[in-house]
C-alpha positions as CSV (number, residue, x, y, z in Angstrom):
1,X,-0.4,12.1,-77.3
2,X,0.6,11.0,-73.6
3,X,3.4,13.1,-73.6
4,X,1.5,16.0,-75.2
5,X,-1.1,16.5,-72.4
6,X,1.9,16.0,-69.7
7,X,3.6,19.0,-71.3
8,X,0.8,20.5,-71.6
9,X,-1.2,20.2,-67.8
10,X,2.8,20.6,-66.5
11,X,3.2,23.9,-68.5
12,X,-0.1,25.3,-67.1
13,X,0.9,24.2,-63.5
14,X,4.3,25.6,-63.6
15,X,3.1,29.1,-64.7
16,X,-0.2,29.1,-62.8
17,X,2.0,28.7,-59.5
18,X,4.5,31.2,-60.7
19,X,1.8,33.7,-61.7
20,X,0.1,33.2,-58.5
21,X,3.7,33.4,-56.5
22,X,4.7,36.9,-58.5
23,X,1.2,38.3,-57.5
24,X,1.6,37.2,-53.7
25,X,4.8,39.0,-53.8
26,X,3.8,42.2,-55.4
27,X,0.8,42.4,-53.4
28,X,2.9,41.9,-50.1
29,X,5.8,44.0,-50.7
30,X,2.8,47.1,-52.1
31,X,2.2,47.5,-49.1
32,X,5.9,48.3,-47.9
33,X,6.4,52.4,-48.4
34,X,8.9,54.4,-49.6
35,X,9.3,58.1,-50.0
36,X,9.1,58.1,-54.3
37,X,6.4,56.8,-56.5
38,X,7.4,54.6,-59.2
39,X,7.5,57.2,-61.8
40,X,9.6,59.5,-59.6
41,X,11.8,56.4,-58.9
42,X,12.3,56.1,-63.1
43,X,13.3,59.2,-63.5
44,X,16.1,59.2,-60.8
45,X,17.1,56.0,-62.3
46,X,17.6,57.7,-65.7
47,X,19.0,60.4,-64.3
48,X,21.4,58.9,-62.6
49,X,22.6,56.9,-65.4
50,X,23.0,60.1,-67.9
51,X,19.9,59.0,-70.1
52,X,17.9,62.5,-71.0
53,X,15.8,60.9,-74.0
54,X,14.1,58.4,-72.5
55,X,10.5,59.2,-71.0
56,X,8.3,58.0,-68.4
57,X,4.6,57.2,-69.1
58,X,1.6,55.8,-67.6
59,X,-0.3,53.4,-68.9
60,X,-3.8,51.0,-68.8
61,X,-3.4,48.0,-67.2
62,X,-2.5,45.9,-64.6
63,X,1.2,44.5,-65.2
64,X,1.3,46.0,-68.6
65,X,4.7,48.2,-67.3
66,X,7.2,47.8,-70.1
67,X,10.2,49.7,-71.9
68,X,9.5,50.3,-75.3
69,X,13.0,51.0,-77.9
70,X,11.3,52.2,-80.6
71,X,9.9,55.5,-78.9
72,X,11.8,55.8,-75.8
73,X,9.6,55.2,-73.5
74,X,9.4,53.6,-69.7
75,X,5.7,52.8,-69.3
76,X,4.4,52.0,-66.3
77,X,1.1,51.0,-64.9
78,X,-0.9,53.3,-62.7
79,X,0.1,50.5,-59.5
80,X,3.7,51.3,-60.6
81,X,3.7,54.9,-61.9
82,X,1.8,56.2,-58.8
83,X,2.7,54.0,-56.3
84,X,5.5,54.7,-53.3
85,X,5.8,51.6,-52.0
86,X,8.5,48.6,-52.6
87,X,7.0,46.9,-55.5
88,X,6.5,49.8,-57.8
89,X,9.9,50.6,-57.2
90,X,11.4,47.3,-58.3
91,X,9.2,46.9,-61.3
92,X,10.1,50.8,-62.4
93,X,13.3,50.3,-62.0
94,X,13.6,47.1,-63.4
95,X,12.2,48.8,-66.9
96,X,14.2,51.4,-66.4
97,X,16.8,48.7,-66.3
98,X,16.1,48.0,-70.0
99,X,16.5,51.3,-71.2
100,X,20.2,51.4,-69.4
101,X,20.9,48.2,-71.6
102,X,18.9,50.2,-74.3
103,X,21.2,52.8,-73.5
104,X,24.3,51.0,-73.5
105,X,24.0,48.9,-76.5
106,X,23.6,45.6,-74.9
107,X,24.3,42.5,-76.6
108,X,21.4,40.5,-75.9
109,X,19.1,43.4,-76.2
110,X,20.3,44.5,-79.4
111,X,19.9,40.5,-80.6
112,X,16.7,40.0,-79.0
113,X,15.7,43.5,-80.8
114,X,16.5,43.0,-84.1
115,X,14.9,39.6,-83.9
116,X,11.5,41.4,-83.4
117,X,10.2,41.4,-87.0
118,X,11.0,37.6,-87.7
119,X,9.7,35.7,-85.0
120,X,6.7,38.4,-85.2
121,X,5.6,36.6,-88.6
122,X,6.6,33.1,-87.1
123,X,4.8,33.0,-84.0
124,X,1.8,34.1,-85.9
125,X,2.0,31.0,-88.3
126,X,3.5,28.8,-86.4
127,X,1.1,26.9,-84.5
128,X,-1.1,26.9,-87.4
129,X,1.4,25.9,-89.8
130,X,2.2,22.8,-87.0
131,X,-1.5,21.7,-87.3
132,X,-1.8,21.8,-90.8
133,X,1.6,19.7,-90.8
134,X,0.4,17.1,-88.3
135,X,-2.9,16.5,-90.5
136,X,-0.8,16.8,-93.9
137,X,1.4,13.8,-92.2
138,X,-1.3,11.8,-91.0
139,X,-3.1,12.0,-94.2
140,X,-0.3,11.4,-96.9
141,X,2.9,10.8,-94.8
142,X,3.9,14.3,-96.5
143,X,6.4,15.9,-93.4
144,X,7.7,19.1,-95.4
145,X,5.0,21.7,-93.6
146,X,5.4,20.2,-90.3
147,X,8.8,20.7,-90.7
148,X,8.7,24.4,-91.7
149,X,5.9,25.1,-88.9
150,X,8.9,23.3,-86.4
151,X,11.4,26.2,-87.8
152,X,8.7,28.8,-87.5
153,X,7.9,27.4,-83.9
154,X,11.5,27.1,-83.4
155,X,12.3,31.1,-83.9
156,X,9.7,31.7,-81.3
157,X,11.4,29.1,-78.9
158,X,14.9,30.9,-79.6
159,X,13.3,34.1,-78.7
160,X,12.1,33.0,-75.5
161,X,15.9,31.8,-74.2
162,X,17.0,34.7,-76.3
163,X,14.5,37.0,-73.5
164,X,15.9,35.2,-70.2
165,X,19.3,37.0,-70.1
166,X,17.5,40.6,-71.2
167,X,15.2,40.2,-68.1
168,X,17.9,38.8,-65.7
169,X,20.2,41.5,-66.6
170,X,17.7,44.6,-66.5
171,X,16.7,42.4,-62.8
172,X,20.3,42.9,-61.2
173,X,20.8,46.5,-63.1
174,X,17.6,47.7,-61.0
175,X,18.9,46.0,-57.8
176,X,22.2,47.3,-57.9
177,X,21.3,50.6,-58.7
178,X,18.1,50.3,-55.4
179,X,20.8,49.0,-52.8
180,X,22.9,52.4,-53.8
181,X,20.4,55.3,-54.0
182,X,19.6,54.6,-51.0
183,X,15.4,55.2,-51.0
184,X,14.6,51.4,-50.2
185,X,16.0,50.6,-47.0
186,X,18.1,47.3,-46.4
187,X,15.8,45.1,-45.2
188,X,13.3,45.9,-47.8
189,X,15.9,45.2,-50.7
190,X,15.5,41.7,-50.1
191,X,11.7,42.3,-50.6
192,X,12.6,43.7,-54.2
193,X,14.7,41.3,-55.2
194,X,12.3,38.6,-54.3
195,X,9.3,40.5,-56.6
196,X,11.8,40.5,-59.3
197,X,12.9,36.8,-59.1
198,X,9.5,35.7,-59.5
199,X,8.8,37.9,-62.2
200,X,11.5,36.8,-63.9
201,X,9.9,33.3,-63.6
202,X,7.5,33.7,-65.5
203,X,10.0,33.9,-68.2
204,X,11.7,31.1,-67.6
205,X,8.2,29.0,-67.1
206,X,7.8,30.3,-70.7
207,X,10.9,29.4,-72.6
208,X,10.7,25.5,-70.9
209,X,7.1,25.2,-71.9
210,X,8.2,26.5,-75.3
211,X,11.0,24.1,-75.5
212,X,9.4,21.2,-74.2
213,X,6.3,21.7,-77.4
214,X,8.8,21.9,-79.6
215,X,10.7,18.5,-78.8
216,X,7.4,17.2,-78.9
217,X,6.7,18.0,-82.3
218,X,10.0,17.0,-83.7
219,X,9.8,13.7,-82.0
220,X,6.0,13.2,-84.0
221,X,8.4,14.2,-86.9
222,X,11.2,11.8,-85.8
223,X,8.9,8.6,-85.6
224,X,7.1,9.5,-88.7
225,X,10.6,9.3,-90.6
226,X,11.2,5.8,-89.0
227,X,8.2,4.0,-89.9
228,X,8.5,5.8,-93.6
């Protein structure tokens, strides 16, 4: 149970810090101008990279910008979509990014995609599935639905790694394509890469919290086994 709550206060830490680092950037590097708002800076993106069915939207929220392979779309948040500044061209192009990979039939994208539907169902039982397990174990020494909620909790886990080299990738597609259209000036291409980084974080943050609560729960499973 030791182990349990250092995962867990170590997992909150983590992302808390990486949360509040990814909002210090964005705030900073907002208020660094450019001459195009972040929907303008999409759809030069797309342009540029001979994609004509893909279209940009705005939408609620703050951080909600996302690129969405069912309908085609680049949304962006009203910070983003209306913004000219260094941060809303990063994050717009870094979704644009996804819909190059989109675009391009990218292996990870396409995996991560089709993976969608599973780990849907299984992140929605998991955790429930776990709980039932852990009393079904303690109860009656019974490990068979602890070990399906593992698998269940597993797909999700798979997922998150599965996510890293989407985001990485649609990360250095946006940066290479900002350091050669030329609308964010040198120095502030560092600025963008550094929003991006720690967006990406949060990813990371993710998938090792993810990891770590799943060796948890197969070494409950593990130690059950040996005393049986």
């Amino acid at each position: 149970m030791y182990l349990y709550w250092i995962i867990f206060i170590g997992s909150m830490l983590a992302s808390c810090f990486v949360s509040w680092m990814m909002k210090r950037k964005m705030q900073h590097h907002s208020g660094l101008p450019i001459a195009l708002t972040g929907k303008q800076i999409a759809e030069q993106m797309l342009r540029e990279n001979n994609i004509r069915d893909v279209s940009v939207t705005c939408v609620d929220g703050f951080l909600t910008d996302h690129y969405n392979p069912v309908n085609k779309t680049v949304n962006l948040s009203p910070e983003v979509y209306n913004g000219a500044n260094v941060a809303a061209a990063a994050v717009a192009a870094h979704e644009c990014g996804h819909a190059v990979q989109h675009a391009r039939a990218y292996h990870w994208l396409s995996l991560r995609t089709a993976m969608v539907p599973t780990v849907t169902i299984a992140s929605s039982l998991g955790t429930w599935v776990i709980l039932g397990g852990l009393v079904l174990l303690a109860a009656s020494g019974n490990p068979w639905i602890l070990i399906i909620g593992i698998v269940c909790f597993a797909l999700t886990t798979l997922f998150a790694f599965v996510t890293l080299p989407v985001e990485f990738n649609a990360s250095h597609r946006a940066l290479e394509w900002i350091r050669s259209s030329g609308y964010v000036s040198s120095r502030d291409q560092e600025c963008a890469k550094s929003a991006l980084f720690w967006a990406a974080m949060t990813y990371v943050v993710s998938a090792l919290a993810s990891l770590a609560s799943l060796l948890y729960y197969v070494m409950i499973l593990m130690g059950a086994r040996r005393d049986d």
